[in-house]
PADRENKOL-445855 format. One record per residue (C-alpha): residue in three letters; y, x, z; residue number from 1. Coordinates in steps of 0.02 Angstrom, whole numbers. Example, Ala and Ser with C-alpha at 12.3 -4.5 7.8 and 13.67 -1.06 7.14 Angstrom:
BEGIN
<rec res="ALA" py="-225" px="615" pz="390" n="1"/>
<rec res="SER" py="-53" px="684" pz="357" n="2"/>
//
This chain:
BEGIN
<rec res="UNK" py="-80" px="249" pz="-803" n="1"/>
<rec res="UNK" py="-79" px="437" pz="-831" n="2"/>
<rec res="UNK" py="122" px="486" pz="-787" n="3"/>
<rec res="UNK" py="105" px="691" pz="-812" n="4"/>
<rec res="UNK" py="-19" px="823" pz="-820" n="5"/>
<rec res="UNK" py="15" px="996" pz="-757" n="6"/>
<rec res="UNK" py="-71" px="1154" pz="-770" n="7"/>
<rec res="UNK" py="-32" px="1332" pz="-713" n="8"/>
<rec res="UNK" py="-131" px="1509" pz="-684" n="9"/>
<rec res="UNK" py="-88" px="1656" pz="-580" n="10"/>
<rec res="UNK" py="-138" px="1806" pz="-597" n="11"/>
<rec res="UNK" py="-177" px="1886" pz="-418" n="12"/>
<rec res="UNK" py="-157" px="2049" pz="-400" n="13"/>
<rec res="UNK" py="2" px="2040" pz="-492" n="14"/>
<rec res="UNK" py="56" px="1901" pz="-378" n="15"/>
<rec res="UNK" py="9" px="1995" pz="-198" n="16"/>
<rec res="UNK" py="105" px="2139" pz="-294" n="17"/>
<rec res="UNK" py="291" px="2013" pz="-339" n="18"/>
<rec res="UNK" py="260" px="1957" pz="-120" n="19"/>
<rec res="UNK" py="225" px="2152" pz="-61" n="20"/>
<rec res="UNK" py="409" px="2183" pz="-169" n="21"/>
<rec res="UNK" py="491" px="2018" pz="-117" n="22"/>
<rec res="UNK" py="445" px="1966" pz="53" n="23"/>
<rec res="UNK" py="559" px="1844" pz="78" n="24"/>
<rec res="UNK" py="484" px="1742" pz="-80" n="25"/>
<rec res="UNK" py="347" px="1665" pz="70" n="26"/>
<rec res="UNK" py="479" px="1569" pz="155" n="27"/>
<rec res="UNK" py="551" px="1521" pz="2" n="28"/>
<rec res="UNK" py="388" px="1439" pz="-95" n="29"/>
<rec res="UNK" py="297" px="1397" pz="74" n="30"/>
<rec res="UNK" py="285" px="1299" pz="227" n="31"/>
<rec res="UNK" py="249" px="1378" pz="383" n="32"/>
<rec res="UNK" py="58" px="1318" pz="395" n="33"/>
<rec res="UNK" py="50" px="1371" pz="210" n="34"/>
<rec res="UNK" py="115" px="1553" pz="259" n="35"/>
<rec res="UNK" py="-30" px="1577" pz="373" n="36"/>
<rec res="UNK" py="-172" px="1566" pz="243" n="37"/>
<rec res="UNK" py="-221" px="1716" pz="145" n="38"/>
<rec res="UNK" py="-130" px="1778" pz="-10" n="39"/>
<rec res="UNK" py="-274" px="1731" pz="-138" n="40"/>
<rec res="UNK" py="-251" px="1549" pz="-69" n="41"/>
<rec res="UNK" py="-69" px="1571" pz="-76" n="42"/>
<rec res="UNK" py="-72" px="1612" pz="-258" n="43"/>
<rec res="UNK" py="-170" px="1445" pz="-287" n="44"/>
<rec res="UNK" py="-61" px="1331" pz="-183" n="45"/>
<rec res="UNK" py="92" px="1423" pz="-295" n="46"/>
<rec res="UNK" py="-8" px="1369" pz="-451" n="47"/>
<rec res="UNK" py="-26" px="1184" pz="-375" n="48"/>
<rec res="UNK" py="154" px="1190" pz="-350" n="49"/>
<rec res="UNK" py="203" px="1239" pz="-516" n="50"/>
<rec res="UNK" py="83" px="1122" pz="-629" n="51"/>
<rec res="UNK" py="141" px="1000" pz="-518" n="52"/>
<rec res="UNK" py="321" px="1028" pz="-584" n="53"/>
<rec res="UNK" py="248" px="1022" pz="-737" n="54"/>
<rec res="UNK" py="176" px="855" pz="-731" n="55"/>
<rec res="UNK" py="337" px="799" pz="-678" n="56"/>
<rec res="UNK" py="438" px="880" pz="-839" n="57"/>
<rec res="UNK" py="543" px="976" pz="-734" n="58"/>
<rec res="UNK" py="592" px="1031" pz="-565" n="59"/>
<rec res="UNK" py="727" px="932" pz="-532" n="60"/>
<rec res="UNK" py="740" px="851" pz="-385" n="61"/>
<rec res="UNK" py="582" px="950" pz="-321" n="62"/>
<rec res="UNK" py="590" px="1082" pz="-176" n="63"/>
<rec res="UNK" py="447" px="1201" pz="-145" n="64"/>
<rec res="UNK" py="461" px="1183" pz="48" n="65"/>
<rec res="UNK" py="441" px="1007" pz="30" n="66"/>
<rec res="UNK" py="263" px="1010" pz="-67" n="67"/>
<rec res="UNK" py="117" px="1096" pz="58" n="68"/>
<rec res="UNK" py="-49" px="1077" pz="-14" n="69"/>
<rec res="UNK" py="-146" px="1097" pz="167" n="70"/>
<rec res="UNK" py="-311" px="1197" pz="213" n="71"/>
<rec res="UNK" py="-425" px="1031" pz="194" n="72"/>
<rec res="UNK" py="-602" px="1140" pz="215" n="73"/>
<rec res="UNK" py="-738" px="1145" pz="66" n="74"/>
<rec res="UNK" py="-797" px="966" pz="76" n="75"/>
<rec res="UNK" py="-634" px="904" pz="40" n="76"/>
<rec res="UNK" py="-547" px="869" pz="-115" n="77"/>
<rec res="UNK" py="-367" px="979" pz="-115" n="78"/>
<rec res="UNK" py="-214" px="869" pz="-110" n="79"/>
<rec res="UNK" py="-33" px="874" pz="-95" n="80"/>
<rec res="UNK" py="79" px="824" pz="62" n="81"/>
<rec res="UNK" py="267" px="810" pz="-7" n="82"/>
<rec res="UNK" py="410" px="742" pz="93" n="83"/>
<rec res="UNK" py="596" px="742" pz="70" n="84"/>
<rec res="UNK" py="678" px="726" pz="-98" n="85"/>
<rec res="UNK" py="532" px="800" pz="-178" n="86"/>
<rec res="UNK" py="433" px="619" pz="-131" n="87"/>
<rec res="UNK" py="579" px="523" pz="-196" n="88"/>
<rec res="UNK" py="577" px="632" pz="-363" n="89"/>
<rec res="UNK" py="386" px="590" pz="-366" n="90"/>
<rec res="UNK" py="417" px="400" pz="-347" n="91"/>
<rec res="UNK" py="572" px="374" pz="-477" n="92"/>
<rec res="UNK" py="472" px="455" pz="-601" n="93"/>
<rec res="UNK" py="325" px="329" pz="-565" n="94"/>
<rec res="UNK" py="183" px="427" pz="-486" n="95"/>
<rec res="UNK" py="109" px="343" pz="-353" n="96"/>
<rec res="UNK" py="-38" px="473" pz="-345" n="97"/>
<rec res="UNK" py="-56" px="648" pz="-394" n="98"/>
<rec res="UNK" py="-247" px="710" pz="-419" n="99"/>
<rec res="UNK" py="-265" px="898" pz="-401" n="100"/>
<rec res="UNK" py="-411" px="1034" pz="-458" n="101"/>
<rec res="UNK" py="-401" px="1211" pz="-400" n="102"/>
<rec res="UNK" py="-502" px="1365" pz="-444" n="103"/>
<rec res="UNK" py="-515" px="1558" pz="-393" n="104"/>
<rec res="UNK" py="-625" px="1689" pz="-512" n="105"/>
<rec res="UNK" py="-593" px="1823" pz="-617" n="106"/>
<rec res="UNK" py="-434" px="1875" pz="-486" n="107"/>
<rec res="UNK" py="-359" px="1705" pz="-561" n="108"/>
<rec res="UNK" py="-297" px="1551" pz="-493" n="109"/>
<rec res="UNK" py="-277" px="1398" pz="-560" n="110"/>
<rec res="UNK" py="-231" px="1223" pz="-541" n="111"/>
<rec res="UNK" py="-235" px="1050" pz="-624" n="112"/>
<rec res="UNK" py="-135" px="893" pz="-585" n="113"/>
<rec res="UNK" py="-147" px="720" pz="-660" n="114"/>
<rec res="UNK" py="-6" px="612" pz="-599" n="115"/>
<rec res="UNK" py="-62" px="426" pz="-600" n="116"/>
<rec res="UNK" py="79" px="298" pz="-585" n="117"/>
//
């Protein structure tokens, strides 16, 4: 059974441009391991977090340290690793899986989630 579905697009150019003006923004929306990939991946892994709140109808109970989507190579569908309170949030609200697209062109990201429960 289909819980949520989530979607989100960044723009990013404009996105490199809000983390050049507010550094401190990567420790806030990303794990360590996250922090080390480049900033075009970033801005996808920031749209996977946000249509992932969105699937969920909200962020409560969800903190952004506590979702990483990791560097999985090409061959290898993207996925989420989420911990904490943010994996309790997930499993009150019934998802037992989250499936997850992403895409780069045009200087977009974007992501897709379908939250099966």
């Amino acid at each position: 059974m289909i819980i949520g579905i989530g979607v989100d697009m960044v723009d990013i150019d404009r996105f490199e441009g809000q983390i050049a003006h507010s550094p401190r923004l990567m420790e806030r929306l990303f794990t360590a391991h996250e922090r080390e990939l480049p900033l075009r991946s970033l801005a996808a892994r920031y749209a996977a977090k946000e249509a992932l709140i969105k699937a969920l109808g909200g962020s409560d109970g969800v903190r952004w340290q506590e979702i990483e989507v990791p560097r999985l190579g090409e061959r290898q569908a993207p996925s989420y690793v989420v911990t904490g309170e943010t994996a309790r949030t997930l499993a009150a609200r019934g998802a037992t899986r989250p499936h997850l697209s992403l895409s780069h062109d045009g200087g977009l990201a974007l992501a897709y989630v379908v939250l099966e429960g």
